[in-house]
C-alpha positions as CSV (number, residue, x, y, z in Angstrom):
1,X,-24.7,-144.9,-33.1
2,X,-25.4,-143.0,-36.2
3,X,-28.4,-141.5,-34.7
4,X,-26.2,-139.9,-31.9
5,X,-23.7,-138.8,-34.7
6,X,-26.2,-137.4,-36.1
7,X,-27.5,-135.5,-33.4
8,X,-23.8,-134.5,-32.2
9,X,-23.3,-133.1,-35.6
10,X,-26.6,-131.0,-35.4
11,X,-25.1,-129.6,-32.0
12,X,-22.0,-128.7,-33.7
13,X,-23.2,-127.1,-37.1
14,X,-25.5,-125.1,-34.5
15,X,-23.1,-123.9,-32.5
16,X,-21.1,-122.9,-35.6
17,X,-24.0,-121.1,-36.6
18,X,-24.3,-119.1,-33.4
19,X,-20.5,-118.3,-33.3
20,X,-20.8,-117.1,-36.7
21,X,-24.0,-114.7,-36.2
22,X,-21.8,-113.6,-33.2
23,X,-18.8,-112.5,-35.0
24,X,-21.1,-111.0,-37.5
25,X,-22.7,-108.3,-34.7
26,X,-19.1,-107.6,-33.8
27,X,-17.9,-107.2,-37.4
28,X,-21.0,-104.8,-38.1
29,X,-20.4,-103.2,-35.2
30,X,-16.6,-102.5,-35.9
31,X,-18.2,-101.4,-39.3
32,X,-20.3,-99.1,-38.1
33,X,-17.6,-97.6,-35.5
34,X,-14.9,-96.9,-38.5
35,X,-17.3,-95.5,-40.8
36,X,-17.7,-93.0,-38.1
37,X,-14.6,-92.8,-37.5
38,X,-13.9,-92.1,-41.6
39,X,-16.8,-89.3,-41.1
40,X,-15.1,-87.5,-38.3
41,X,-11.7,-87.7,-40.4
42,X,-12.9,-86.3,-43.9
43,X,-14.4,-83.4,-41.8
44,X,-11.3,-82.6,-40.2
45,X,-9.3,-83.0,-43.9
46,X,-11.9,-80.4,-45.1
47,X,-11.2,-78.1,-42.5
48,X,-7.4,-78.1,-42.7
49,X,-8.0,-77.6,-46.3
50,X,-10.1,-74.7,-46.1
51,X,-7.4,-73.9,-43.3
52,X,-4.1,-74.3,-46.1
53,X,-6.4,-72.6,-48.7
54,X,-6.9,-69.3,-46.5
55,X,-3.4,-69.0,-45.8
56,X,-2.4,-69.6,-48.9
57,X,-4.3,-66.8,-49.7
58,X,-2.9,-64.7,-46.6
59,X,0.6,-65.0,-48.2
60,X,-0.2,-64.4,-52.1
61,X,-1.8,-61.6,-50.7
62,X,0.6,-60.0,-48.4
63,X,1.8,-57.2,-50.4
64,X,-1.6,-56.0,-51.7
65,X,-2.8,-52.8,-50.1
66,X,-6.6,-53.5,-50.4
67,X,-5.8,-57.1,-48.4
68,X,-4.0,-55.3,-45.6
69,X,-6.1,-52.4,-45.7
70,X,-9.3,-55.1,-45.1
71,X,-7.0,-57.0,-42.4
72,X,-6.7,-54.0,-40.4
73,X,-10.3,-52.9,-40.8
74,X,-11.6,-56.7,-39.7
75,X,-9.2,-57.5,-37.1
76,X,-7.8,-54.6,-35.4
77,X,-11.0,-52.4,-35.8
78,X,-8.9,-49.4,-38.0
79,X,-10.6,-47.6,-40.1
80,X,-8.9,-45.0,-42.8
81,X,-9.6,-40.9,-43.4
82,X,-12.3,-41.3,-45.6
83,X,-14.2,-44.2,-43.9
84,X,-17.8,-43.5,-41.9
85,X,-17.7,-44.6,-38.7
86,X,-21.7,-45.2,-36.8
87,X,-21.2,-45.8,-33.3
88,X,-24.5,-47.6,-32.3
89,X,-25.8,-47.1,-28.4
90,X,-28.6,-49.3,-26.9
């Protein structure tokens, strides 16, 4: 009888030992998906950040004639009196 406890007990401490390296791939898998995850989020932090900081910017700014006076060169294409203005054909 204690031979077939014996080998009972084997069975059992294996099987333990499967289920255990089992939930360790699933744990390192989970592992590996949030740290992903945690990548993907920092990036999008550091955006937003760079983001808040611009506008931040933008409003200090607002009242400053060289800011607007780059704003509407940049964005609406305007260009003052004393600017050069190349008009390049192909």
């Amino acid at each position: 009888m204690s031979k077939r406890a014996g080998l009972v007990l084997r069975i059992l401490l294996l099987l333990v030992l499967v289920y255990m390296v089992f939930l360790f791939i699933r744990v390192r898998g989970q592992i590996t998906s949030a740290s992903a995850e945690l990548e993907q989020l920092n990036d999008q932090v550091n955006q937003q950040l760079q983001t808040n900081t611009e506008l931040s910017n933008a409003i200090e700014n607002r009242d400053d004639p060289l800011y607007l006076k780059d704003i509407a060169r940049e964005r609406l294409g305007l260009v003052s009196k004393d600017d050069w203005v190349f008009y390049v054909t192909d």
